[in-house]
TORKOLKE-815780 format. One line per 8 residues: their letters; for each residue x, y, z of N, C-alpha, C, O. Coordinates in steps of 0.1 Angstrom, whole numbers. Layout:
# residues N
a	X:Y:Z:X:Y:Z:X:Y:Z:X:Y:Z ~ ... .
This chain:
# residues 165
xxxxxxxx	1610:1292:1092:1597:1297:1087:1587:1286:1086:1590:1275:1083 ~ 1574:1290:1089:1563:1279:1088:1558:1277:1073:1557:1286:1065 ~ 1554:1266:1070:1555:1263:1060:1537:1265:1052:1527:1267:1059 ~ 1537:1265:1039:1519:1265:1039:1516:1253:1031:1521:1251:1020 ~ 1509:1248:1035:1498:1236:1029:1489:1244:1017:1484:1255:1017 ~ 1490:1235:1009:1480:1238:997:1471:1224:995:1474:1213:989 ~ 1461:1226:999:1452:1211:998:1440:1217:985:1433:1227:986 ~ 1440:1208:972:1432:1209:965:1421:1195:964:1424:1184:966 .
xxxxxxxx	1408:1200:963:1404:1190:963:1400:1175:949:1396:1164:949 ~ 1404:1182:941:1408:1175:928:1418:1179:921:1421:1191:920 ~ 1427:1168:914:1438:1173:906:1436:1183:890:1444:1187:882 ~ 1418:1183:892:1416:1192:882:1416:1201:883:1413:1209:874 ~ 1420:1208:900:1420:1220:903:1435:1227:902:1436:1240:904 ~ 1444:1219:900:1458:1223:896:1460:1232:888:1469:1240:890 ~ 1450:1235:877:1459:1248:866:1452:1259:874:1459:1269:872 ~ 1445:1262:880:1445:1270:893:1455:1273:905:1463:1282:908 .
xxxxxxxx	1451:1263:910:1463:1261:928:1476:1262:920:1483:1263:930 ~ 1485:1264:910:1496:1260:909:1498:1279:908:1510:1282:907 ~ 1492:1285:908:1496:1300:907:1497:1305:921:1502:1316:922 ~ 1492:1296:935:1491:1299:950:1508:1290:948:1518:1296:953 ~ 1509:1283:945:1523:1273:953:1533:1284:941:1540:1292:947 ~ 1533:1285:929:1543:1298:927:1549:1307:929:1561:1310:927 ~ 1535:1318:938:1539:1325:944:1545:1326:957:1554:1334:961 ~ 1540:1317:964:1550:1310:977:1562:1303:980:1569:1302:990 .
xxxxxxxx	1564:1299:966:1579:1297:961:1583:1312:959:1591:1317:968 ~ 1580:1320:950:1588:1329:949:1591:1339:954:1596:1349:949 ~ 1584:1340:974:1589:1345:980:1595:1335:990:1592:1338:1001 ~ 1599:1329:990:1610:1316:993:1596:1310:1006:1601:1307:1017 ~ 1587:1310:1004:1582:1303:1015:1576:1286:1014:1570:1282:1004 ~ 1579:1281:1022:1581:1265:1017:1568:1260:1018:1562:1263:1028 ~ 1562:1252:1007:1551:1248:1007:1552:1230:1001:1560:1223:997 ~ 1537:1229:1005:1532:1214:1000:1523:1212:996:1512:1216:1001 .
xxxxxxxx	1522:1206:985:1509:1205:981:1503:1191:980:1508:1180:978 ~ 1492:1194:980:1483:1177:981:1469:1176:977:1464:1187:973 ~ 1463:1168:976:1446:1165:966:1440:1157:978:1445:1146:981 ~ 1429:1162:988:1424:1160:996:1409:1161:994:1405:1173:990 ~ 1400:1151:995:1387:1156:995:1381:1155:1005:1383:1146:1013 ~ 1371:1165:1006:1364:1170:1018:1348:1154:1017:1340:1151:1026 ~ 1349:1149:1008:1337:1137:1001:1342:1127:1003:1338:1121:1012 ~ 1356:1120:994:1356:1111:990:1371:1106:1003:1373:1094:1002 .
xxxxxxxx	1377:1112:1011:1386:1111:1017:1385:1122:1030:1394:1129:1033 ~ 1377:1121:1034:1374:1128:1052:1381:1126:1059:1386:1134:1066 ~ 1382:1116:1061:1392:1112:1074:1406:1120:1072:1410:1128:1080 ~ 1414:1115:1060:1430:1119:1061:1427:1133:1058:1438:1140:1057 ~ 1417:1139:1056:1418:1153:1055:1421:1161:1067:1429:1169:1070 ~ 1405:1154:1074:1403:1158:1091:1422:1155:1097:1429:1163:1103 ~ 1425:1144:1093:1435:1142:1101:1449:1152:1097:1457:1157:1106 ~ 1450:1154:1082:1458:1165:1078:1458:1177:1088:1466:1182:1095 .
xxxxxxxx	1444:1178:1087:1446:1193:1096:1446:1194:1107:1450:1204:1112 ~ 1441:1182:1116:1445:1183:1129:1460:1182:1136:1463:1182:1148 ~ 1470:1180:1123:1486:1169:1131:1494:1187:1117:1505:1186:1111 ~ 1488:1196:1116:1493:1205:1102:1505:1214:1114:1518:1215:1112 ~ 1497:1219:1125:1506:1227:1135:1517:1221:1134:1526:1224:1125 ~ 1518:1206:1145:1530:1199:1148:1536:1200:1138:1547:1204:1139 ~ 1529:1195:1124:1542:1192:1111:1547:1205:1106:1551:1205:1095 ~ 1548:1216:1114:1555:1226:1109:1544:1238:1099:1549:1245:1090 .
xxxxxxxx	1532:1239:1101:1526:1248:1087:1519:1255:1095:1512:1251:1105 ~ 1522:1269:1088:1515:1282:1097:1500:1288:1093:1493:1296:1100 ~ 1498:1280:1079:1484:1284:1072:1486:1270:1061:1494:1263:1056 ~ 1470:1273:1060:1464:1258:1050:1457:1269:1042:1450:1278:1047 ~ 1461:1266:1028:1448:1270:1014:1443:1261:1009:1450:1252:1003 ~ 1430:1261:1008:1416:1249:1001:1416:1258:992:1414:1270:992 ~ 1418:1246:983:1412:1251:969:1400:1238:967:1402:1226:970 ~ 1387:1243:961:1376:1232:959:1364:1240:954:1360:1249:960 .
xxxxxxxx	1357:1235:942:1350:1233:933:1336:1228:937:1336:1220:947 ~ 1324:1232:931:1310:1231:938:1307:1230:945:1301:1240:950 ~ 1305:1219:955:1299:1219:964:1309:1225:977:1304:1227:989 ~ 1324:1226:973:1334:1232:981:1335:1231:998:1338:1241:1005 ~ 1333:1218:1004:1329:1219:1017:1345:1217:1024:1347:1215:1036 ~ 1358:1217:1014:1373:1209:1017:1372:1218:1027:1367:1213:1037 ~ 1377:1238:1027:1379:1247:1036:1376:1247:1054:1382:1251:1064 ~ 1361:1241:1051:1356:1241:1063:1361:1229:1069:1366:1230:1080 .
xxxxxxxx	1359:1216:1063:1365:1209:1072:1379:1206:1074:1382:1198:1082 ~ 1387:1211:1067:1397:1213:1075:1402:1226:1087:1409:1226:1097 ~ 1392:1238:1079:1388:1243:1091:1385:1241:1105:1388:1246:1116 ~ 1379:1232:1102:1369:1222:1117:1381:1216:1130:1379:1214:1142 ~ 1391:1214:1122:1401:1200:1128:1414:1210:1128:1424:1205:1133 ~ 1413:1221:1124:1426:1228:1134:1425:1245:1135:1417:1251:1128 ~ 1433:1252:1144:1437:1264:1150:1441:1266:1140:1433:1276:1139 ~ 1447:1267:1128:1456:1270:1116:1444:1283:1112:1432:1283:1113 .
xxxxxxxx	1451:1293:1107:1444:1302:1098:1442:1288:1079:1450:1282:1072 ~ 1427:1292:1079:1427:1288:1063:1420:1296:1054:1409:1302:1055 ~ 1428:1295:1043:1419:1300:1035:1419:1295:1019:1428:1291:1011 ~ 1400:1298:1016:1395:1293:1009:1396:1297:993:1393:1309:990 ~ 1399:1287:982:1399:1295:972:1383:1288:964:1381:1276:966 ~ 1379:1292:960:1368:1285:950:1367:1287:935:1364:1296:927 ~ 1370:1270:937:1373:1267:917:1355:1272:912:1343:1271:916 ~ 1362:1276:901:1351:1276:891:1345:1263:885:1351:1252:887 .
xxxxxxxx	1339:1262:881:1329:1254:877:1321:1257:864:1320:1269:860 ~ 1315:1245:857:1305:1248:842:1293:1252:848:1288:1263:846 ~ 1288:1242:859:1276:1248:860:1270:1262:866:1260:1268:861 ~ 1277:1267:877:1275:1280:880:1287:1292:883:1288:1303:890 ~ 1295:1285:875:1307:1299:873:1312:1300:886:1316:1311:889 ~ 1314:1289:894:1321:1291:910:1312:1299:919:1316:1300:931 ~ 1297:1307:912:1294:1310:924:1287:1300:937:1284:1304:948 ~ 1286:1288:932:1284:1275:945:1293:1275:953:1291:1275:966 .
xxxxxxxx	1306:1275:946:1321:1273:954:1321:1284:961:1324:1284:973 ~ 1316:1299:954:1322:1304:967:1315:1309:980:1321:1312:991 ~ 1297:1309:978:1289:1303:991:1296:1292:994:1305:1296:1001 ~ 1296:1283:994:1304:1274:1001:1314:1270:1007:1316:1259:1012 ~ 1323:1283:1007:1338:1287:1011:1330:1297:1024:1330:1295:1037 ~ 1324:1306:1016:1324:1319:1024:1310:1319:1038:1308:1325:1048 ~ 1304:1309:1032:1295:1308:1045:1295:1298:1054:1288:1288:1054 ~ 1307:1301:1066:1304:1295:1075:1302:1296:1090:1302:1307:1095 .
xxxxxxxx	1299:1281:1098:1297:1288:1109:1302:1293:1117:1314:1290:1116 ~ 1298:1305:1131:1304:1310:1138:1316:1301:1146:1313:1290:1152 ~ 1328:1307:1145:1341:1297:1153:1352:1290:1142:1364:1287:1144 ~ 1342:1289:1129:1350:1283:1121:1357:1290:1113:1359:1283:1103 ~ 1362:1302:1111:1364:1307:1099:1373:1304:1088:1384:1298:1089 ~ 1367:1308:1077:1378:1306:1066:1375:1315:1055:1365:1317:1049 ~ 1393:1325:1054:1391:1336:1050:1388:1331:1036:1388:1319:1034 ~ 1384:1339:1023:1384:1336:1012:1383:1349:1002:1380:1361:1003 .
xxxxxxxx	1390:1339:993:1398:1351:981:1382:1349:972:1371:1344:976 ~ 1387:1353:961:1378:1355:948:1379:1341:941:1389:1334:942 ~ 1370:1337:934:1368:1327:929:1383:1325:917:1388:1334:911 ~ 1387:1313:918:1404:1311:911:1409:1318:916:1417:1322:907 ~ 1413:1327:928:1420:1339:935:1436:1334:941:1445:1338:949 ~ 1435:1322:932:1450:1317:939:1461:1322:945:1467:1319:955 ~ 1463:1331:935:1476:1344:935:1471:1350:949:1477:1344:958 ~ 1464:1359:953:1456:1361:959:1457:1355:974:1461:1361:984 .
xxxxxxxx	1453:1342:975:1454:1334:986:1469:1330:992:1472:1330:1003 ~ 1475:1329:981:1493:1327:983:1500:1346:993:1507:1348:1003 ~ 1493:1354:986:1496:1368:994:1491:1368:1005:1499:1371:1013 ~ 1479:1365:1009:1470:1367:1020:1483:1360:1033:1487:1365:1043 ~ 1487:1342:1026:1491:1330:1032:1504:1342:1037:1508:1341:1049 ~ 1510:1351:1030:1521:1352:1034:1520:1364:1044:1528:1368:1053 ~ 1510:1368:1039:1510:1387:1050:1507:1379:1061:1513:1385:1070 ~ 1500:1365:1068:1497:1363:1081:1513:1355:1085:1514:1351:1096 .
xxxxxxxx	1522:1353:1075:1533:1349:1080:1544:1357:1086:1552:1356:1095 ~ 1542:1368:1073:1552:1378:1078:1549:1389:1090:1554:1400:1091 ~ 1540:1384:1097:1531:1390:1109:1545:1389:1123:1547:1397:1132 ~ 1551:1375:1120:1564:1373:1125:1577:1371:1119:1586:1366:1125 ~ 1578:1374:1108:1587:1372:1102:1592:1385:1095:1584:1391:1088 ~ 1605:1390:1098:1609:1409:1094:1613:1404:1074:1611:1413:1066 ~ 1616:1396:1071:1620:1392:1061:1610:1392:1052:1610:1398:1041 ~ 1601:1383:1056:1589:1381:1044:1582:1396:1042:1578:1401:1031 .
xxxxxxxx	1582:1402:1056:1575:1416:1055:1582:1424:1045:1576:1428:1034 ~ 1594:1427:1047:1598:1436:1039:1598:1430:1023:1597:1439:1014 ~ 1598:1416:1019:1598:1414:1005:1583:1417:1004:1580:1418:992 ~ 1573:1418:1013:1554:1425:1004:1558:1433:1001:1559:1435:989 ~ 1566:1445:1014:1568:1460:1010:1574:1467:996:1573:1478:992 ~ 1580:1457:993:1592:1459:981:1582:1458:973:1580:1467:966 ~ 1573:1445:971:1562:1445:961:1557:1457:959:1559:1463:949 ~ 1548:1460:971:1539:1470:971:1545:1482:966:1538:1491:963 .
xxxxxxxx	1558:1483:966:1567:1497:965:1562:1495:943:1554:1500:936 ~ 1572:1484:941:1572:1479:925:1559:1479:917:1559:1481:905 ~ 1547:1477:924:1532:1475:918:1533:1491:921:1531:1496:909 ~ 1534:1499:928:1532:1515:927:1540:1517:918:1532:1522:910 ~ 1552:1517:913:1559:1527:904:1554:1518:891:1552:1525:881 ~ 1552:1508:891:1546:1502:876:1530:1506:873:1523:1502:863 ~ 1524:1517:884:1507:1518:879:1510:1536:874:1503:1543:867 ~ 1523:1540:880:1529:1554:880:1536:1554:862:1536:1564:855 .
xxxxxxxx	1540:1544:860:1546:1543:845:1534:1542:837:1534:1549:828 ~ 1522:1533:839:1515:1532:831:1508:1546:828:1505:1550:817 ~ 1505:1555:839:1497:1565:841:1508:1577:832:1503:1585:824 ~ 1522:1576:834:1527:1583:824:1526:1585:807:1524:1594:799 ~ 1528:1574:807:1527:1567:792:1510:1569:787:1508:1570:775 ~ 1498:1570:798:1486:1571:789:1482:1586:792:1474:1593:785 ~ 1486:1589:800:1489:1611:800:1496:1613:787:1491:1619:779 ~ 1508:1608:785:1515:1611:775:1511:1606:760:1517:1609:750 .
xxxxx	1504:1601:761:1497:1594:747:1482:1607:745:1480:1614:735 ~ 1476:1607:753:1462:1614:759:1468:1631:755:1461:1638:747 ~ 1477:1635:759:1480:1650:754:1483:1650:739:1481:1660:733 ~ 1490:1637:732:1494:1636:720:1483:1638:710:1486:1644:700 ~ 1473:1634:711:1463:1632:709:1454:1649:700:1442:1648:696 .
């Protein structure tokens, strides 16, 4: 199975990113995580992503905060599917981060969740894995099965409260 990169661009973005590497653990998909900046360290970033194929990883998630340019450039430097998460921020509530994820140029793309969309980004990372993999697929499906009968219980329980009434 290919593995997914989790590149944040500050370690302040951890009590975020750590809900993307969770859930990719807990559908057993192997991940790595690392603190790359798209500013302060370009080069090993560029280089991260251009050597990511060879080293085994089938998708990269950026996580990065205001001015948020990590996504794109490691977009820039490989074929890999990426996608973007954008940290929140004091000064504009992540909406910088997530123009800055979400607008880029033609050729480069990089998909993007909701601002902190970590959880989110980790599902996205795995529906493009289990695109070849029958295993990963069937564990979304099982989700998707479990999130239906849990919105079906809740719907019972507030009919059943709602008639009580």
């Amino acid at each position: 199975m290919k593995k997914v990169a989790v590149i944040m661009g500050s370690d302040s973005d951890w009590g975020v990113v750590k809900k993307a590497v969770a859930t990719l653990k807990e559908y057993g998909v192997p991940v790595e995580a690392h603190i790359m900046s798209a500013h302060r360290t370009p080069t090993e970033a560029a280089q991260f992503a251009a050597g990511a194929k060879d080293a085994g990883f089938g998708v990269i998630i950026a996580a990065a905060g205001m001015a948020a340019h990590l996504a794109g450039v490691l977009a820039a430097h490989t074929t890999l599917p990426v996608i973007g998460i954008p940290i929140q921020s004091a000064g504009l509530g992540g909406l910088d981060a997530l123009l800055a994820t979400v607008q880029m140029p033609s050729g480069i793309p990089v998909a993007t969740v909701a601002v902190n969309g970590a959880a989110n980004a980790a599902f996205l990372a795995i529906q493009m894995l289990a695109l070849s993999d029958e295993e990963l697929a069937k564990k979304l499906a099982d989700n998707k099965t479990k999130m239906a009968a849990g919105v079906a219980e809740k719907d019972a329980r507030i009919a059943a409260e709602a008639d009580a009434m």
